[in-house]
C-alpha positions in Angstrom: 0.0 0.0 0.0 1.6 3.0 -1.1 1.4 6.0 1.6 0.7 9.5 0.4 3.8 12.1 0.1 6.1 9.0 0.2 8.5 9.6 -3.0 9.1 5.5 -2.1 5.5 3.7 -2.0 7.1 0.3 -1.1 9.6 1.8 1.9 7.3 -0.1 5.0 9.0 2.5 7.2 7.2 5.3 6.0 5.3 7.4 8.3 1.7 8.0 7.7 0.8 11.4 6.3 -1.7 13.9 8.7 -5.0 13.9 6.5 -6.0 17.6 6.0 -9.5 16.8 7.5 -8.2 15.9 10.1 -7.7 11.9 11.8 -8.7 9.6 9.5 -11.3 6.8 10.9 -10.1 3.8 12.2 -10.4 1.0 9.4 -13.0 -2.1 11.1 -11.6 -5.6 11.3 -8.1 -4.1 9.8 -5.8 -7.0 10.0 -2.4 -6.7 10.0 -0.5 -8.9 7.1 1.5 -11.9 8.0 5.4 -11.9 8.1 7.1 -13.7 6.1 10.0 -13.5 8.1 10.4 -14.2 11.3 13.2 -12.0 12.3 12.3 -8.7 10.6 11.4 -6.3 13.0 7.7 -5.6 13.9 5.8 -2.6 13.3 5.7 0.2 16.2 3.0 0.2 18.5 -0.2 2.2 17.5 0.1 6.0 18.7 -2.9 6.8 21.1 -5.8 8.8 19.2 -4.6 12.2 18.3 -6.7 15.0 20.0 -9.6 16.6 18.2 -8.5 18.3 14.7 -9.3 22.3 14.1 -12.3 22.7 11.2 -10.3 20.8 7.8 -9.0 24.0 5.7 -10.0 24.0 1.7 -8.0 20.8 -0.7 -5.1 21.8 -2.1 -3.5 20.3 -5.3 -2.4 16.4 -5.2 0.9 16.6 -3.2 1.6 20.1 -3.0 0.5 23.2 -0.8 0.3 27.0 -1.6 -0.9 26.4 -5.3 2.6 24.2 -6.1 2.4 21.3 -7.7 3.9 17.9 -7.0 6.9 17.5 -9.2 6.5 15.4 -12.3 2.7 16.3 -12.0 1.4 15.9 -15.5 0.5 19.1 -17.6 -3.6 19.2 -17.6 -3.9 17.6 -13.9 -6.2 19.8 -11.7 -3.7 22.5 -9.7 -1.1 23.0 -12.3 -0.4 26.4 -13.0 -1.6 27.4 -16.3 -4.5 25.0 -16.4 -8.0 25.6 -14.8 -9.3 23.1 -13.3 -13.6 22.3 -12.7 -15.0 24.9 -10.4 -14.8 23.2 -6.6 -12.1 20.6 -8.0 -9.1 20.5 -5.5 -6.6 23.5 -6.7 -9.2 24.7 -9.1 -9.4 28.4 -9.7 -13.0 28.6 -9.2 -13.4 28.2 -5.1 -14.4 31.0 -2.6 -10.6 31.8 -1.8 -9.9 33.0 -5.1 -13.1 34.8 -5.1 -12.5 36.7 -2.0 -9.0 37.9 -2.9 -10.2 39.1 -6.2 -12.7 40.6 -4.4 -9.8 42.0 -1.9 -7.4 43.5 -5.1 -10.6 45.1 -6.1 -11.7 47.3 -3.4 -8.1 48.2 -2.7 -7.6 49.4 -6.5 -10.8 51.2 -6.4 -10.0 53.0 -3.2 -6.7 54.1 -4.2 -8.2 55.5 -7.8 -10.4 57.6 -5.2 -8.1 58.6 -2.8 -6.2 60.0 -5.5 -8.3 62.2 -7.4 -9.4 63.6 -4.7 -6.1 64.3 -3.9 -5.8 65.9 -7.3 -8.9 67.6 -6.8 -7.6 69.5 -3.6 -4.1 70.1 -4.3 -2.9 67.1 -1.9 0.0 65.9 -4.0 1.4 69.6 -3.8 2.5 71.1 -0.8 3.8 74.2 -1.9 1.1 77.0 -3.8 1.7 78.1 -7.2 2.6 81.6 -7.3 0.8 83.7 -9.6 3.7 86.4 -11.0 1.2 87.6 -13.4 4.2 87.6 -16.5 6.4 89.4 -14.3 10.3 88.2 -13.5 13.3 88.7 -11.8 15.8 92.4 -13.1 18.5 93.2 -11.6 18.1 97.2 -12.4 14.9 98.1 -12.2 16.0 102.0 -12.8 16.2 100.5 -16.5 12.8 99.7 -16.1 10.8 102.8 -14.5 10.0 105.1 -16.6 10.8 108.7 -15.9 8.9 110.9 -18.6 5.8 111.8 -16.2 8.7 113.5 -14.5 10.8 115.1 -17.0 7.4 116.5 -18.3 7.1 118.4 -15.0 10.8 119.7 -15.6 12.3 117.2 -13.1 15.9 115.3 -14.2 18.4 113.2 -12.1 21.0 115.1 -10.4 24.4 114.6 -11.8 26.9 112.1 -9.6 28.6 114.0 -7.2 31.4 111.6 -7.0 33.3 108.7 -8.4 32.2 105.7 -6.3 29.2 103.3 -6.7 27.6 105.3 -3.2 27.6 108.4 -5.1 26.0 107.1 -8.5 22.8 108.4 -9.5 20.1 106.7 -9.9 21.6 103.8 -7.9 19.6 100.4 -8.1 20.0 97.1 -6.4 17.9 93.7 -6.3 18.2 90.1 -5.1 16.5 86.5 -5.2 15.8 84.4 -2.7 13.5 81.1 -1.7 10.6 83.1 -1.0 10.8 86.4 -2.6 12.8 88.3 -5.2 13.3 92.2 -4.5 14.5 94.8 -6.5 14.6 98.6 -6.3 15.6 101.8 -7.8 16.4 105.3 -5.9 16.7 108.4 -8.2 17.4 111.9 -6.4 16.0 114.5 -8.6 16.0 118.6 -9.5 14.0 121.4 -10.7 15.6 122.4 -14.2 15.1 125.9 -12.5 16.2 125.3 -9.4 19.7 127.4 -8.9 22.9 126.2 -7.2 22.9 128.8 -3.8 22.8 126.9 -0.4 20.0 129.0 0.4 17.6 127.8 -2.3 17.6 124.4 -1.3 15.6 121.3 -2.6 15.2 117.7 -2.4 13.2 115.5 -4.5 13.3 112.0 -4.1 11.9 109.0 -6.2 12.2 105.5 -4.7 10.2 102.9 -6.6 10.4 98.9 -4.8 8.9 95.8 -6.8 8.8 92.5 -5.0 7.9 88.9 -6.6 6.4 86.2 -3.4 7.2 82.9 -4.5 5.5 81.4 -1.7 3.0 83.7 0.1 0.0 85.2 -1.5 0.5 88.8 -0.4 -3.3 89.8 -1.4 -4.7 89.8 2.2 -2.7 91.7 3.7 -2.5 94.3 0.9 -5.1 96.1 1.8 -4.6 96.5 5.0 -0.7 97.5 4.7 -1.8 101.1 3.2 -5.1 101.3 5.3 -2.6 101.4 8.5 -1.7 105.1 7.5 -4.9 106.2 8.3 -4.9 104.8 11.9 -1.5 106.4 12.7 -1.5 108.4 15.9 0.4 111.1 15.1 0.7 114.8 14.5 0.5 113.9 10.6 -2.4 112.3 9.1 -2.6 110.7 6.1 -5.6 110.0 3.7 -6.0 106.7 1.5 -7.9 105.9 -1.4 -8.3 103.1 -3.7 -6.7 103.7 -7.5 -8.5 101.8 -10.2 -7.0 100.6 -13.5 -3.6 99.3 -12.3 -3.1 96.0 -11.6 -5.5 93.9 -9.8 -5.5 96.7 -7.3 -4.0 99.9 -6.4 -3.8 102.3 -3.3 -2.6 105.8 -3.1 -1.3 107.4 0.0 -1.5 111.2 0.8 0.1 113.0 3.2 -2.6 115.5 4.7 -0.8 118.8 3.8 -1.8 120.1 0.3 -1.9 123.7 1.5 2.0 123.0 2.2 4.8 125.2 0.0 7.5 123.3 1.7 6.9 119.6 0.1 5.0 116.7 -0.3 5.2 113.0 0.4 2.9 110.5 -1.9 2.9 106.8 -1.8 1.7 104.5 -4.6 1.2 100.7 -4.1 0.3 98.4 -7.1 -0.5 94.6 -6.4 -0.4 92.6 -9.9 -1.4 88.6 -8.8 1.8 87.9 -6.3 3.6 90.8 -7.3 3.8 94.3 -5.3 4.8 97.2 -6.6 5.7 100.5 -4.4 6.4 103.8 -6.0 7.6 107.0 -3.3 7.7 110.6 -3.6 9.1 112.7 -0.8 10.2 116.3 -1.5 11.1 119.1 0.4 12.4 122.6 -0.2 13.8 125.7 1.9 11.4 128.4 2.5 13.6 130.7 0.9 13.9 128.0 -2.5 12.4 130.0 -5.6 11.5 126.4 -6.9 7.9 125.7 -7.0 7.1 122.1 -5.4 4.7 120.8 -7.5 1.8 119.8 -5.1 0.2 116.2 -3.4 -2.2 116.0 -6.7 0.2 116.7 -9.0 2.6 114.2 -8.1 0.1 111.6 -7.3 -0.8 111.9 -11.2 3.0 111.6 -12.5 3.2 108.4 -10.1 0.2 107.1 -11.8 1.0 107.4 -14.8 4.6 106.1 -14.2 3.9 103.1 -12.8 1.4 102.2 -15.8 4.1 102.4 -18.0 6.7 100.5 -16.1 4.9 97.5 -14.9 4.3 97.0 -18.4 8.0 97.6 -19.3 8.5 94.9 -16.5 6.0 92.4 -18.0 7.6 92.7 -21.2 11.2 92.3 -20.7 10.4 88.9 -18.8 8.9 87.4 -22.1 11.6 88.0 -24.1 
């Protein structure tokens, strides 16, 4: 009687194989076969009944576990890989296990697919925002940029350099990049074409323009409120705000409260363009003996205006070249 898993079917020491069902019944009347020789040794003594066996666990293929079959099975036998075998045949494709890990793969592929277009959806696979530059880039002189003719229409022109070192150059203009923000900005000290050379007719007029490109926070929010602060100042000078339409995606224009003043003005223009600021400054001031006439708060407000207009869009289009 050949034994099951026994590559030897006629070795009578072989050990019984455990049946997957568990212990297998107790054969009646089994007699055991007569020796033929009187000095071979006898069989070992029955083993007592093994204790009760857990619930039997689904066939596997003839010989093998895990899906392997026995080596040297032949090609077609039920639990060879490749072949199907009848549905509820041992090692056949077709029983509940198979099912319910198909059924398994499934619901983990569809959950992923929606767990990640939703991540899509909301932005999850980013963790930085997109900065909107609205066209505008990185220059190193942005003096080259700004444009100066509102100015030199109201008989304004850069001083001469006073000396021969880069401190004494004029305009003078400087910039730099970084991880979050790029900065530049351009300072041009100006005079009246009238104005004459005595230290008792004395002016200053200064244009400082700023422009600054966030890479990673949104500066709209806080716009607003940045030029609104100058009206809650408490201090001897007040200041009046007001909201400039037509540049950018919004514009504010700061006033010093002293338009009935001969001595100077001081006007602020601030232009936010998607995540780019820009910040244009007048500040003059003149000697009450100076036969220069200041041009006043309005008048200077409308030659920032209309200089900023012009170079944003001188900005915007050297960075698409």
């Amino acid at each position: 009687m050949s034994i099951p898993g026994d590559p030897n079917p006629h070795n009578p020491y072989a050990q019984p194989q455990p049946s997957p069902y568990g212990q297998p019944p107790a054969q009646p009347n089994a007699t055991p076969p007569a020796q033929q020789n009187p000095y071979a040794q006898q069989p070992p003594p029955q083993s007592p009944p093994a204790p009760p066996q857990p619930p039997p666990v689904p066939p596997q293929g003839p010989g093998g576990g895990y899906g392997y079959p026995v080596a040297g099975a032949p090609v077609g036998a039920p639990g060879v890989p490749g072949v199907s075998a009848a549905p509820g045949a041992p090692g056949g494709t077709g029983g509940r296990g198979a099912a319910g890990w198909l059924w398994a793969i499934g619901g983990a592929v569809a959950a992923s697919a929606i767990w990640g277009s939703l991540l899509f959806a909301t932005g999850g696979f980013s963790s930085e925002p997109s900065p909107d530059l609205a066209g505008y880039s990185y220059t190193s002189d942005l003096c080259a940029a700004t444009s100066m003719t509102p100015f030199e229409n109201a008989h304004f022109k850069a001083k001469a350099n006073t000396g021969s070192s880069s401190k004494d150059a004029n305009p003078q203009h400087s910039g730099a990049q970084q991880t979050s923000l790029d900065t530049m900005w351009c300072n041009v000290s100006l005079q009246q074409d009238s104005t004459s050379t005595s230290a008792a007719d004395y002016s200053s007029n200064w244009l400082y323009s700023a422009a600054t490109l966030h890479k990673k926070t949104d500066p709209a929010p806080e716009f607003a409120d940045n030029y609104r602060s100058y009206e809650k100042q408490d201090t001897s000078i007040g200041y009046k705000v007001e909201s400039v339409s037509g540049i950018g995606d919004e514009a504010y224009l700061v006033t010093r409260n002293d338009e009935s003043s001969s001595s100077g003005s001081y006007v602020i223009l601030g232009v936010r363009d998607g995540w780019m600021t820009y910040q244009s400054t007048w500040s003059s001031y003149a000697s009450g003996s100076s036969t220069s006439k200041q041009p006043t708060s309005s008048e200077v407000a409308t030659m920032l205006k209309t200089s900023a207009t012009e170079t944003l869009k001188r900005m915007r289009s050297s960075s698409s070249r």
